[in-house]
C-alpha positions in Angstrom: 116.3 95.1 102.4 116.9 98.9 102.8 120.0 100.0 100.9 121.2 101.3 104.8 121.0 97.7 106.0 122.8 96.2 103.0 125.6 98.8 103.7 125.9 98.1 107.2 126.0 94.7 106.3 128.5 95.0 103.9 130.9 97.2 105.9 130.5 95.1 109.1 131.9 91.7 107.4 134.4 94.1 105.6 136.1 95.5 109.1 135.9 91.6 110.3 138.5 91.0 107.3 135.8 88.8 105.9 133.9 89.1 102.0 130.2 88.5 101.7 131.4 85.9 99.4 133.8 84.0 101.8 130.3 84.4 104.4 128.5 82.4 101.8 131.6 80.0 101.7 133.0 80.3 98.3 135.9 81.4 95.9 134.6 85.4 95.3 136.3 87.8 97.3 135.8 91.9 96.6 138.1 93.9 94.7 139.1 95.7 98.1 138.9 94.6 101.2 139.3 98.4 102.9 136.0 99.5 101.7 133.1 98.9 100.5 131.8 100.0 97.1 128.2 99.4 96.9 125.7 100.3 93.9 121.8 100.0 93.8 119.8 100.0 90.9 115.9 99.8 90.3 114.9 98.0 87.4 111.3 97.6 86.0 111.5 93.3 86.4 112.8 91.2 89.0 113.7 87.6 89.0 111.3 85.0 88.9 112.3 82.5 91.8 114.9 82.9 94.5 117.4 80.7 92.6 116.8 81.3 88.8 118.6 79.5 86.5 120.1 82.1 83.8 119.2 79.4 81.2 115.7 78.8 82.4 112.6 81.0 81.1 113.8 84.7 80.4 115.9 84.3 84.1 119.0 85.0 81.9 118.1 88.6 81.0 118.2 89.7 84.5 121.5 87.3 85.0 123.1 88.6 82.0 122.4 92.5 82.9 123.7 91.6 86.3 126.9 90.3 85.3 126.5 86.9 86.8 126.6 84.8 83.5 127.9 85.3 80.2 127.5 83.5 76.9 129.9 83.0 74.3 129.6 85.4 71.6 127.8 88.7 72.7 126.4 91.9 70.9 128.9 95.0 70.6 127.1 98.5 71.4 127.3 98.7 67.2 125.2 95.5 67.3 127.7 93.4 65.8 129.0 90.1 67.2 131.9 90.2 69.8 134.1 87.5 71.3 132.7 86.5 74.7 133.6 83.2 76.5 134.9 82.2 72.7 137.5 84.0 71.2 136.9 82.9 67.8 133.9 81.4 65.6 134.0 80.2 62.5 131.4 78.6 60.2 132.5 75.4 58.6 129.5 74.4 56.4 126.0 75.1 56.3 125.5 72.9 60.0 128.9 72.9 61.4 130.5 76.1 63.8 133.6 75.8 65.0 133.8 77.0 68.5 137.0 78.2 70.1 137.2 79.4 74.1 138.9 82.2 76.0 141.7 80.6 77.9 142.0 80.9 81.4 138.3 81.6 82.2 137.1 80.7 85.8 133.7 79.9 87.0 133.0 81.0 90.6 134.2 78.2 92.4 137.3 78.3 91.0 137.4 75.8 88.3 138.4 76.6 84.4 136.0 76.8 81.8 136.6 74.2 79.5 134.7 72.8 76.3 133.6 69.8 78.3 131.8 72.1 80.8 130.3 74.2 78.0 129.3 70.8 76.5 127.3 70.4 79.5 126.0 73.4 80.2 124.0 73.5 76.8 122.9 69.8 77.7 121.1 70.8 80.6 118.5 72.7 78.2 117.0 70.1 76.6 116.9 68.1 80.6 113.6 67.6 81.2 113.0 68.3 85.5 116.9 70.3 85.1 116.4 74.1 86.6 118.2 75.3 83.4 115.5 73.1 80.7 114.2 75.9 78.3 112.6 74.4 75.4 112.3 77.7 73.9 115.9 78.4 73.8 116.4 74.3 72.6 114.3 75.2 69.8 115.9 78.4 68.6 119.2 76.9 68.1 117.9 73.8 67.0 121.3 71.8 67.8 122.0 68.6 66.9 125.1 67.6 68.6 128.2 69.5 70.0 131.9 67.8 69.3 134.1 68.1 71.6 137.6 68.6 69.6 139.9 69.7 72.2 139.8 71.4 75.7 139.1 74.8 74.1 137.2 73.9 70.9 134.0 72.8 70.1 132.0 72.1 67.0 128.2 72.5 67.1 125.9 71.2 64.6 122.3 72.1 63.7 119.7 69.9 62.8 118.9 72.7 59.6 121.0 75.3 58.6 120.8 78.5 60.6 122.5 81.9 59.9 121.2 83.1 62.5 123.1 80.3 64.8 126.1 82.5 65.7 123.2 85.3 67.2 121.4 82.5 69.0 124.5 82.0 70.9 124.1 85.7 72.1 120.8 85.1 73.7 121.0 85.7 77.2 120.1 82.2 78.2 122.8 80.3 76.3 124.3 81.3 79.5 127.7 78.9 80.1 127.4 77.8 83.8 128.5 75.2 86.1 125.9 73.3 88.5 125.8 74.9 92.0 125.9 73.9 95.7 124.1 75.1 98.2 126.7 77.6 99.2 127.0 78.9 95.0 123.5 77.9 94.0 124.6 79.8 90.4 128.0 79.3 88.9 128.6 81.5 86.1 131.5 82.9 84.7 130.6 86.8 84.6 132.3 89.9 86.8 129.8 89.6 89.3 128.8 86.6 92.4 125.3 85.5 92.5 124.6 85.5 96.2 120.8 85.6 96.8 117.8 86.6 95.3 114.0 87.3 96.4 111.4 86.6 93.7 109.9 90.0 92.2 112.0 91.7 94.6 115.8 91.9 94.7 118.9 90.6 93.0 122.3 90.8 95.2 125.9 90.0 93.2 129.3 90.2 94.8 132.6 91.3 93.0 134.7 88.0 91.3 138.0 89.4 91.7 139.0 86.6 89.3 137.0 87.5 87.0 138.9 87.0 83.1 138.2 90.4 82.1 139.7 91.5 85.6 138.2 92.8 89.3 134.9 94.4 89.1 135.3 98.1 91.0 132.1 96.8 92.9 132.2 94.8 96.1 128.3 94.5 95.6 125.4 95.4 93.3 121.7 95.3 94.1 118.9 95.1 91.7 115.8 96.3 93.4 112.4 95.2 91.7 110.7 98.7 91.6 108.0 98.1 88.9 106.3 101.8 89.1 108.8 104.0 87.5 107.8 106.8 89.8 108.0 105.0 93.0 111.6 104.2 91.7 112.3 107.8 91.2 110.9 108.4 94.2 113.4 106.0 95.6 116.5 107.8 93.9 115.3 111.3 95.3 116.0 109.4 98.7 119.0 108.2 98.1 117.7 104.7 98.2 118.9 103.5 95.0 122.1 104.7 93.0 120.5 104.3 89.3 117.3 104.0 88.4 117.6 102.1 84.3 113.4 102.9 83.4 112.6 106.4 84.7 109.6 108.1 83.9 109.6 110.0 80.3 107.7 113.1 81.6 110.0 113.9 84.6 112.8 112.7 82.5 112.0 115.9 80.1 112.0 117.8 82.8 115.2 117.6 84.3 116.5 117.4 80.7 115.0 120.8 80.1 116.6 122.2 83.4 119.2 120.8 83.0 119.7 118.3 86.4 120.5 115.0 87.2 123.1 112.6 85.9 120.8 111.7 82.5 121.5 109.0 80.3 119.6 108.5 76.8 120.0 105.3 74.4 117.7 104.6 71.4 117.1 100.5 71.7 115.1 98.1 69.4 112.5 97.6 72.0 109.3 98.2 70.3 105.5 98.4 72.0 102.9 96.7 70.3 99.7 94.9 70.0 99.2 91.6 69.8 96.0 90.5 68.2 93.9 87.5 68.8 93.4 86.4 65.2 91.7 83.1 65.5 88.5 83.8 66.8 86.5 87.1 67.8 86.4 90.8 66.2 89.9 91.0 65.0 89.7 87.2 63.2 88.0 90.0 60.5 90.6 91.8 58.6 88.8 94.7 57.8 88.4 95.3 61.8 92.2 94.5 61.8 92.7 97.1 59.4 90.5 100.1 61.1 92.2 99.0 64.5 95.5 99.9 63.1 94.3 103.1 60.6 92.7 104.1 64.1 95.8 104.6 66.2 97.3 107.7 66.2 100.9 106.6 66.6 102.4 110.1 66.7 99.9 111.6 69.4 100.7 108.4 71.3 104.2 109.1 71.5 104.2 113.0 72.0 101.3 112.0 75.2 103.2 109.3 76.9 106.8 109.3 76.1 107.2 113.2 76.5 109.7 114.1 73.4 112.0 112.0 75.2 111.2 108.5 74.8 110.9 107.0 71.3 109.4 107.2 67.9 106.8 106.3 65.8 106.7 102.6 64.3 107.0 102.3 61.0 107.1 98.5 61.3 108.5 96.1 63.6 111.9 97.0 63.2 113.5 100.4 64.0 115.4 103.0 61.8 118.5 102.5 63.8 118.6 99.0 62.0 119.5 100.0 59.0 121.2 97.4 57.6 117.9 95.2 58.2 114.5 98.1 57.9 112.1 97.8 55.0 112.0 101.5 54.5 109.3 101.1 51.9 106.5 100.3 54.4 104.7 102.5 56.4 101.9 102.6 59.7 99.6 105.5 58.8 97.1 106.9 60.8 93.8 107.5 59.0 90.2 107.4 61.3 88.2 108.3 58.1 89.9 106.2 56.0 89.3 103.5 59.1 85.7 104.3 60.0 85.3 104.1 55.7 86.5 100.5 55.8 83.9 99.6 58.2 81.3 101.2 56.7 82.0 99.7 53.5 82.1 96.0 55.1 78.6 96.6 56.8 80.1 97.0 60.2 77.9 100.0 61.6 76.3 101.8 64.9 72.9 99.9 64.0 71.3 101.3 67.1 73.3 105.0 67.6 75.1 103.4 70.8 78.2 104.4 69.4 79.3 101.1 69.1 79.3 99.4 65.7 78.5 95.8 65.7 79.8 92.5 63.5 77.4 89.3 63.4 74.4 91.5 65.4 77.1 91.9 68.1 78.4 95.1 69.4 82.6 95.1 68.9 83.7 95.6 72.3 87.9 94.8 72.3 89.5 93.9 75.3 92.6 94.8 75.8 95.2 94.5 78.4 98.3 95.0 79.5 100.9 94.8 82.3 103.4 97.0 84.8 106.8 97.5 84.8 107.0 99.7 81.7 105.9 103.6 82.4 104.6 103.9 79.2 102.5 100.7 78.5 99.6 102.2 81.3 98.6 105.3 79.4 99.4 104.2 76.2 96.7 101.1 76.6 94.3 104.3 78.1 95.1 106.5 75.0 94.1 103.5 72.3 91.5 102.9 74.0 90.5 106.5 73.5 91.3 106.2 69.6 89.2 103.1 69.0 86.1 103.9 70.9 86.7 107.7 67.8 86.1 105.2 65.1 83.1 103.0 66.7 84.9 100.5 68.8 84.0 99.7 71.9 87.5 98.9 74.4 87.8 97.9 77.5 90.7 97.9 79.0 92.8 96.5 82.1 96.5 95.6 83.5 97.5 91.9 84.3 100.6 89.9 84.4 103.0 89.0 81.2 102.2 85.2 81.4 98.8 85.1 82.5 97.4 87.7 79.8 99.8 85.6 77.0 97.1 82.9 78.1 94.4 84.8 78.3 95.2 86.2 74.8 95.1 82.1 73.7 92.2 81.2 75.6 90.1 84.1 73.8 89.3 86.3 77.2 91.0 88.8 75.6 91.4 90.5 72.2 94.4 92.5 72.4 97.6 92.2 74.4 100.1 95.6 74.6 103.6 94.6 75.0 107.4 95.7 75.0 109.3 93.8 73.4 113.2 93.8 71.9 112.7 93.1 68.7 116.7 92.1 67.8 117.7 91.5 71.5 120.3 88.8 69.1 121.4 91.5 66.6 119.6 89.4 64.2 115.8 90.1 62.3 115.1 86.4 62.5 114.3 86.6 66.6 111.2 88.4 66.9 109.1 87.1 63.9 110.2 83.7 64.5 109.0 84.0 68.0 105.9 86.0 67.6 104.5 85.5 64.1 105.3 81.8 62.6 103.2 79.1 62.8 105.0 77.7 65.3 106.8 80.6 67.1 106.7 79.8 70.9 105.2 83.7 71.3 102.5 83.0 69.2 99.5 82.8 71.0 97.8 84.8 68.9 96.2 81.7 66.5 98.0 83.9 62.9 99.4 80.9 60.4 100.8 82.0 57.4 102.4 79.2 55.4 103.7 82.2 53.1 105.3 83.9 55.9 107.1 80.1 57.3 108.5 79.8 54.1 110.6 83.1 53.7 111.5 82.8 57.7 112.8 79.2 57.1 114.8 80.6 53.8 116.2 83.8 56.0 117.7 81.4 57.9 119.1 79.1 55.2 120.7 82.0 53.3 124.7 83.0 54.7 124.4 85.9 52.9 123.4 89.3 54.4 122.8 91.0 51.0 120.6 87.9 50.3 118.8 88.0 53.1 117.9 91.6 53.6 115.0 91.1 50.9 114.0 87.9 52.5 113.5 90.0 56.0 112.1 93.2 54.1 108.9 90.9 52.5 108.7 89.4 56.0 108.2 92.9 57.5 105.9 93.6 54.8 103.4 91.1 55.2 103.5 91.9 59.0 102.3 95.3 58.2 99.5 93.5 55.8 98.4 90.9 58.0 98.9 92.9 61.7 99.2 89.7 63.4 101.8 92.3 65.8 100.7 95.8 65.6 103.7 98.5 66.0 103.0 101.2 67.6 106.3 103.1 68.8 110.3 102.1 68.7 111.1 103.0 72.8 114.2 105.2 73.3 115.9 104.0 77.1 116.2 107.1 79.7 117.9 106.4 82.9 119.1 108.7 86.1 121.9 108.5 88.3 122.4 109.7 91.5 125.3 112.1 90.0 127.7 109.2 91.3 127.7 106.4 88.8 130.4 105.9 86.5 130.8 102.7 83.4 127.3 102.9 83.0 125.8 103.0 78.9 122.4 101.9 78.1 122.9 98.7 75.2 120.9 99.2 72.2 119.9 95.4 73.1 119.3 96.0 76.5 120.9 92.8 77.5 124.1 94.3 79.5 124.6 96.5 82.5 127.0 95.3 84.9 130.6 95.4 84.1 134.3 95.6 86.2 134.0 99.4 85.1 130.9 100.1 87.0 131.3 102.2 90.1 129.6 104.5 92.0 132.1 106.8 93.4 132.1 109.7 96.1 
């Protein structure tokens, strides 16, 4: 819907005296009922289905950044834990977390939060056939039982100990929610009204003017699905769209250079990378691993796609920003001789001066892939495939869909899947190689087992300690770098442009907030 239709819409039902929540037929009203305040923003995703379930899938990113649903405990622009829904958490031994809730929290429709209704909210994960079942999210916090002590406090238990527990209650789809109607499909607690969505396209909210943390200053807020960052700036040049949260890097410089447009700048843990498929073809060979990653140029990569503006090299998975976490011993160093060296050494040579050296009487030929909605994934999967074809391997390269290259990656169509991912999204190191690299990571569809690397995950998490756990995490980011069953390539810095009107906007260094009463766009 054109952003002049939604405001004619808008205003209309506002001079009838009536909310676009009370036309849905539920509690919401708007902050104001004199005029409308209205804010568009393109973002690179959209949601998945036209009623998505923040617990489902990844539905509660989108839902979280949106302001429709909150969790309990969330992640402070510092990346430390902040009260949420609870006020208080406490850890009574190594299984048992004492949960205590904000008084005088509302869902949407009216009713109070209570620990009952959070009780049965995280039971609907593990609901086989529910909207909200995510067996990803089940197995990440790994919860035994939750004990209901009062009407405010709870008491959850894991099955194993967890230090990590308290940061799995961050993730965006321990969402607390209520079930919906057909009037309020999604009943969340957050400043914002879920009111409809379109699948890859849009996501509409409406202000909850009873919201805890009080009345949003928006009567609305659009998401727009605008996957080509250009076409989205594009879209902000036209006034379609108030914000636009994944702008393109090289026009970013520019009006950073000449100094225009409302810029905003955030270094984030997201991190680009490859992942390998180790269980079968070319790369199932370390020493092809190996020249892979010696091959890539990780600086020149940067400096051609992200501009000077949009990240840094990766030095492993994990960025400088995270101090308290970062092996800074380890290093990704670029080195074609030292790569084409390797291969030469293991036998793996241009037998027939193609150009392409061949393993097992085959010519190496990688494919790799890759998928839209991030500006720089596109010409960085164009630029490696550049680099690799400089030390004798053949690439081919294309762009897909997130899922179906995931699968492709498993099935052994593919070789090598580019990806941006947050690699503490939970303020904790234990997310992203528990998801990607173990055994039995949910992300790993790469075929890499490493009983070595289990181990020390499984101990990360059975340590309360930080200071004895930050060597637990450093080995585990060195035997990444050893093995490359993810291959860093660049830590992503956030650049976003406003229209010169927004104001309560920051870019998260998780990337897991956006909306908030404060937001406005203002004339």
């Amino acid at each position: 819907m054109p952003k002049s239709t939604r405001t004619f819409w808008a205003k209309t039902a506002v001079a009838a005296g009536v909310s676009a929540a009370a036309l849905l037929g539920f509690a919401a009203t708007p902050a104001s009922a004199e005029t409308t305040r209205e804010m568009v923003i393109a973002a690179p995703f959209g949601p998945k289905s036209d009623t998505p379930d923040p617990r489902a899938r990844q539905n509660g990113w989108l839902s979280n950044r949106a302001g429709v649903s909150e969790t309990l405990i969330g992640i402070g622009y510092d990346m430390t834990l902040q009260p949420r829904l609870a006020t208080a958490f406490e850890n009574l031994s190594e299984l048992d977390w004492k949960i205590t809730l904000r008084d005088n929290v509302l869902f949407h429709d009216g009713t109070p939060v209570t620990a009952q209704a959070v009780k049965a909210s995280f039971e609907k994960l593990s609901e086989e056939g529910h909207p909200g079942n995510n067996p990803r999210l089940v197995k990440l916090l790994n919860i035994e039982s939750i004990e209901l002590v009062d009407d405010k406090t709870l008491i959850f238990r894991t099955n194993a100990p967890s230090s990590a527990f308290l940061w799995s209650l961050t993730e965006p789809s321990a969402a607390v929610m209520k079930e919906g109607t057909e009037a309020l499909p999604l009943v969340g607690t957050g400043p914002f009204v879920f009111e409809k969505a379109e699948a890859e396209k849009t996501y509409v909210v409406t202000g909850f003017a009873d919201y805890w943390g009080g009345a949003p200053k928006l009567d609305r807020l659009v998401i727009d699905a605008i996957s080509d960052p250009s076409v989205a700036a594009l879209a902000l040049q036209a006034g379609d769209v108030d914000l636009v949260t994944n702008y393109p890097e090289p026009d970013f410089a520019k009006l950073l250079e000449e100094g225009k447009g409302q810029l905003f700048s955030e270094a984030t843990a997201r991190l680009f990378f490859f992942q390998p498929r180790l269980s079968a073809g070319p790369l199932s060979n370390q020493t092809v691993l190996d020249a892979v990653s010696l091959g890539l140029d990780r600086d020149t990569i940067v400096a051609a796609t992200l501009a000077g503006v949009g990240g840094q090299s990766a030095n492993g998975i994990f960025p400088a920003s995270m101090k308290s976490w970062v092996n800074g011993d380890i290093t990704l160093s670029y080195d074609a001789t030292k790569a084409q060296a390797l291969l030469d050494e293991a036998g793996i040579i241009d037998s027939d001066g193609n150009g392409i050296r061949e393993l097992d009487g085959k010519d190496i030929v990688l494919k790799l892939r890759s998928y839209e909605g991030r500006a720089a994934l596109k010409p960085t999967l164009e630029i490696s495939q550049i680099m690799l074809q400089q030390i004798g391997l053949g690439a081919e390269i294309a762009m897909g869909e997130f899922g179906a290259n995931n699968e492709a990656l498993k099935a052994g169509e593919i070789d090598m899947h580019l990806q941006a991912w947050g690699t503490a999204p939970l303020g904790d190191p234990d997310y992203f190689p528990s998801t990607l690299v173990a055994s039995d990571g949910s992300y790993n569809v790469s075929g890499y087992s490493n009983p070595e690397l289990d181990t020390l995950l499984e101990k990360g998490r059975s340590l309360f300690s930080s200071e004895e756990r930050k060597p637990v995490y450093a080995e585990v980011q060195a035997i990444i770098n050893r093995d490359l069953p993810v291959i860093p390539l660049f830590h992503k810095t956030q650049v976003s442009v406003g229209n010169g009107k927004v104001q309560g906007y920051r870019i998260h260094p998780a990337e897991t907030y956006l909306a908030n009463p404060e937001l406005a766009v203002v004339e």
